[in-house]
DRENDO-1510 file (C-alpha; in Angstrom, 1 decimal, always signed):
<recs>
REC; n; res; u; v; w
REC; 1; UNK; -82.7; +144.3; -182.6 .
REC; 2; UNK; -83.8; +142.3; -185.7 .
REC; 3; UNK; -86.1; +139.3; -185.8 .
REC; 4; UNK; -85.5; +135.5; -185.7 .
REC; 5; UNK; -86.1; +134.5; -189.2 .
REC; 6; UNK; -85.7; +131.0; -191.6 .
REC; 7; UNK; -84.7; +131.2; -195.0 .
REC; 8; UNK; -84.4; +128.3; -197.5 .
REC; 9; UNK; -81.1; +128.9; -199.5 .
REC; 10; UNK; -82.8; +127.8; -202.7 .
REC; 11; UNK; -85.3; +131.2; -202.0 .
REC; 12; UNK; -83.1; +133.4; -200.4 .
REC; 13; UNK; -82.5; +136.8; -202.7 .
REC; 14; UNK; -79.0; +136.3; -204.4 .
REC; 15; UNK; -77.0; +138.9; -206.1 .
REC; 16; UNK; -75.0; +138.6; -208.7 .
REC; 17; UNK; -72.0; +140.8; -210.2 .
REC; 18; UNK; -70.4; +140.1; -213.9 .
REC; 19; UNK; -67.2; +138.3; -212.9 .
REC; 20; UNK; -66.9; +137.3; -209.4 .
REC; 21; UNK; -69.6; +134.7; -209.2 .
REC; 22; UNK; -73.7; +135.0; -206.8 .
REC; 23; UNK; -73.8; +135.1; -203.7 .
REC; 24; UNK; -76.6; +135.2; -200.9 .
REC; 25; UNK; -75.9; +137.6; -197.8 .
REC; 26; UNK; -78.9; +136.4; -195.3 .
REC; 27; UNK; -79.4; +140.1; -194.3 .
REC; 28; UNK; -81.0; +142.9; -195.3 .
REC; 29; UNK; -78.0; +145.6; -196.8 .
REC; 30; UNK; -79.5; +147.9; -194.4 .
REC; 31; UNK; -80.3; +146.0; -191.5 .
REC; 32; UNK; -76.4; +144.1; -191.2 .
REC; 33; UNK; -76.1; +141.4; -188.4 .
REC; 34; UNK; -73.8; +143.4; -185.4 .
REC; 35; UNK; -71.5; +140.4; -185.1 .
REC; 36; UNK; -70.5; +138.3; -187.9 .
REC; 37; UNK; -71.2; +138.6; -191.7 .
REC; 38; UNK; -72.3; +135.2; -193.6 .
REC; 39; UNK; -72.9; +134.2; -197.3 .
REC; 40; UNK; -72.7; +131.7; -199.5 .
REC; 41; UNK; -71.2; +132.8; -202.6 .
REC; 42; UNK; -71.0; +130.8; -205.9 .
REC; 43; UNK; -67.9; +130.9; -208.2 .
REC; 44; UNK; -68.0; +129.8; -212.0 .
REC; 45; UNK; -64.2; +128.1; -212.9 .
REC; 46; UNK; -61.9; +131.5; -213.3 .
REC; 47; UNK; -64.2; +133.9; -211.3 .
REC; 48; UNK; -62.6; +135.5; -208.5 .
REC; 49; UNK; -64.9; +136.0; -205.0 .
REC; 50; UNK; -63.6; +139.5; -204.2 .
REC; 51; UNK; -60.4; +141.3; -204.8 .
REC; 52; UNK; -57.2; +140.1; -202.8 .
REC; 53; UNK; -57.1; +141.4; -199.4 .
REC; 54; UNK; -56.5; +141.2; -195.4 .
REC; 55; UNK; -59.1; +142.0; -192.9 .
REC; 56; UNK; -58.3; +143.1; -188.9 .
REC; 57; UNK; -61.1; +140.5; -188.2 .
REC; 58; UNK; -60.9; +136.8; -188.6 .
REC; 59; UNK; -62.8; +134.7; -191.5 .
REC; 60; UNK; -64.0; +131.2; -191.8 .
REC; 61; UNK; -64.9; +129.2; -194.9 .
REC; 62; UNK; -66.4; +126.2; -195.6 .
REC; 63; UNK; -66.1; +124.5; -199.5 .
REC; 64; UNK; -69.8; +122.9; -199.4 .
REC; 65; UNK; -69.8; +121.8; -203.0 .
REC; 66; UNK; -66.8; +121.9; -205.9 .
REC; 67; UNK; -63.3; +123.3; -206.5 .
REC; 68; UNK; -61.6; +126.7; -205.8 .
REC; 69; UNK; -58.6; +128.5; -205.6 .
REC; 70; UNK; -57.6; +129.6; -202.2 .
REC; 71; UNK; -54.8; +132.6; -202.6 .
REC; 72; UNK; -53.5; +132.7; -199.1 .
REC; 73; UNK; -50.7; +135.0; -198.3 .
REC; 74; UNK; -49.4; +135.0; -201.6 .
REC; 75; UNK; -49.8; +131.2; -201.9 .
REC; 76; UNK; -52.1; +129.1; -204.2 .
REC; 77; UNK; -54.1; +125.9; -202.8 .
REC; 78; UNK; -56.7; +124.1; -203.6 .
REC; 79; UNK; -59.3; +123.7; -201.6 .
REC; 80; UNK; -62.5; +120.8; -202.6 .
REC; 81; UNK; -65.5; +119.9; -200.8 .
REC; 82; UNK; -65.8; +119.9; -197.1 .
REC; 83; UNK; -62.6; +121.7; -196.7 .
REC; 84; UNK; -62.5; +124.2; -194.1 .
REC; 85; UNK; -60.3; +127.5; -194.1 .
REC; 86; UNK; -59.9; +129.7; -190.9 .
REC; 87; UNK; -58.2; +133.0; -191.6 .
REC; 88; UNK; -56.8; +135.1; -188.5 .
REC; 89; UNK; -57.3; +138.7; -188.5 .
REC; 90; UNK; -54.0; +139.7; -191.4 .
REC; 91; UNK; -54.3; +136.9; -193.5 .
REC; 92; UNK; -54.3; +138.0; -197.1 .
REC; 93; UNK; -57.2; +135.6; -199.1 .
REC; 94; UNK; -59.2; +135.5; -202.1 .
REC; 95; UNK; -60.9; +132.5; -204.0 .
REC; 96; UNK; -61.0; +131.7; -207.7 .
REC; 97; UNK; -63.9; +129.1; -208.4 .
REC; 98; UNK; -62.1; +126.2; -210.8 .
REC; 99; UNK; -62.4; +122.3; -212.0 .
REC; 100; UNK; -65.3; +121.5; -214.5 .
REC; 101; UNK; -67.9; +123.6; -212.3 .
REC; 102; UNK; -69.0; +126.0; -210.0 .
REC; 103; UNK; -68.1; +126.0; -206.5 .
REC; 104; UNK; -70.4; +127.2; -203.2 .
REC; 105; UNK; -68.4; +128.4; -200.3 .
REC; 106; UNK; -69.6; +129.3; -197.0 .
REC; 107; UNK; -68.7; +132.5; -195.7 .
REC; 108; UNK; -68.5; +133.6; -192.1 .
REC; 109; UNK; -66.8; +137.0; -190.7 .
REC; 110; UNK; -66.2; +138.6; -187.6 .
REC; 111; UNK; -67.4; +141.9; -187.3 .
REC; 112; UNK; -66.0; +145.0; -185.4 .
REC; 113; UNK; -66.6; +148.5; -185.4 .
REC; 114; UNK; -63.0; +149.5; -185.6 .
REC; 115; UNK; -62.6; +146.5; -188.4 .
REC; 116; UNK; -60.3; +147.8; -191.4 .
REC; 117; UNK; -59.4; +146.3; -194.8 .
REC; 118; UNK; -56.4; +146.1; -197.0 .
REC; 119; UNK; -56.0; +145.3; -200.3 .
REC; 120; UNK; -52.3; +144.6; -201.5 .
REC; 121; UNK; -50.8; +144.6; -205.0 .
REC; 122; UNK; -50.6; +140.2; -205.3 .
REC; 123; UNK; -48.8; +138.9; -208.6 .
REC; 124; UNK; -50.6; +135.9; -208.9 .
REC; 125; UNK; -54.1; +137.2; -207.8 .
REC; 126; UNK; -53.5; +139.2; -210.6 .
REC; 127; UNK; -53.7; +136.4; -213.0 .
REC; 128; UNK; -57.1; +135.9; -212.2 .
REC; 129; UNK; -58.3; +139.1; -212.2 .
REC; 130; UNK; -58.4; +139.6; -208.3 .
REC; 131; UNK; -55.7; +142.1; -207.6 .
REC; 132; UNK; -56.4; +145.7; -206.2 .
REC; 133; UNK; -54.5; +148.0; -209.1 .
REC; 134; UNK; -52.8; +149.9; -206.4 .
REC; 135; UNK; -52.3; +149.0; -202.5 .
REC; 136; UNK; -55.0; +150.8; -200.9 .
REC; 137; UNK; -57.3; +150.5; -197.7 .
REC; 138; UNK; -59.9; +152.1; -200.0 .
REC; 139; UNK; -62.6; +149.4; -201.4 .
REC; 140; UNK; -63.4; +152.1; -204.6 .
REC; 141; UNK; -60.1; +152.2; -205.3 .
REC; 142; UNK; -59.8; +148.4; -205.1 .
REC; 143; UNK; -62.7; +147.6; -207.5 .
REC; 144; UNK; -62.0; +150.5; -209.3 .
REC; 145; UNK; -62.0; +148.0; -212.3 .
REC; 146; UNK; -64.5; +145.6; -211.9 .
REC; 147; UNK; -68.4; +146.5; -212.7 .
REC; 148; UNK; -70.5; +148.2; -210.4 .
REC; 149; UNK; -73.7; +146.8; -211.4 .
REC; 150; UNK; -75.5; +143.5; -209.7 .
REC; 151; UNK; -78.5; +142.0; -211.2 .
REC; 152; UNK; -80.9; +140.6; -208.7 .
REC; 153; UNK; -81.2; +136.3; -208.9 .
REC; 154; UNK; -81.5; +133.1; -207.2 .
REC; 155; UNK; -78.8; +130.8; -205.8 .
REC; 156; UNK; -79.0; +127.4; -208.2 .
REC; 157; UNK; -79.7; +125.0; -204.9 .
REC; 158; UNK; -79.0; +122.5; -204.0 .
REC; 159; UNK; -75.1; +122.2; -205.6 .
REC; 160; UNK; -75.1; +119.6; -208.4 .
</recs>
């Protein structure tokens, strides 16, 4: 059992990978909360948050600050500030940050320790960069083309 702890988003460790925006996980990588994942990840305009996919868990997002993308189930929307998204267990997602800045979104996920993920082949995830090059439940597979290198950072907070 972990510790109660407070952490001030502006000082919270934030990682950041070339291409798919920062984000700040709130746990330690080897000390993971048992029942629900949370971050806030922010996406420059065109940056994709992750590669298309579908977990067997549910996922809840919250658009604190900016614009994005939302690719849900093979359709585009847009989603602006304050604008919740709740994805059932199946629903294929990703987010691409866009307007004139970046965007922070609030990430919350179930977790389960039969919990799988899929990534399909998506069209128009592809256009941005966020499309798995082959369907696969394998995550290596699926990022097979993106960098694997992170550079440690800071979370510019609060949004502008």
């Amino acid at each position: 059992m972990s510790e109660p702890f407070v952490v001030n988003v502006a000082d919270a460790p934030a990682v950041r990978f070339e291409g798919s925006g920062t984000y700040v996980p709130f746990e330690d990588p080897n000390h993971r909360f048992p029942d629900f994942g949370i971050n806030i990840h922010m996406l420059s305009p065109g940056e994709p948050s992750a590669k298309y996919h579908a977990e067997s868990v549910q996922e809840d997002f919250l658009l604190l600050a900016g614009e994005c993308k939302a690719i849900l189930n093979g359709e585009e929307r847009t989603l602006r500030q304050w604008d919740f998204l709740h994805c059932p267990a199946g629903t294929e997602h990703v987010f691409v940050g866009a307007g004139t800045g970046p965007c922070w979104i609030l990430m919350v996920g179930a977790r389960k320790p039969d919990a799988t993920t899929h990534y399909p082949v998506n069209d128009l995830a592809a256009k941005h960069g966020a499309s798995a090059p082959e369907p696969t439940d394998n995550s290596r597979i699926a990022y097979s083309d993106w960098p694997a290198e992170s550079e440690k950072t800071k979370l510019p907070w609060p949004p502008g």
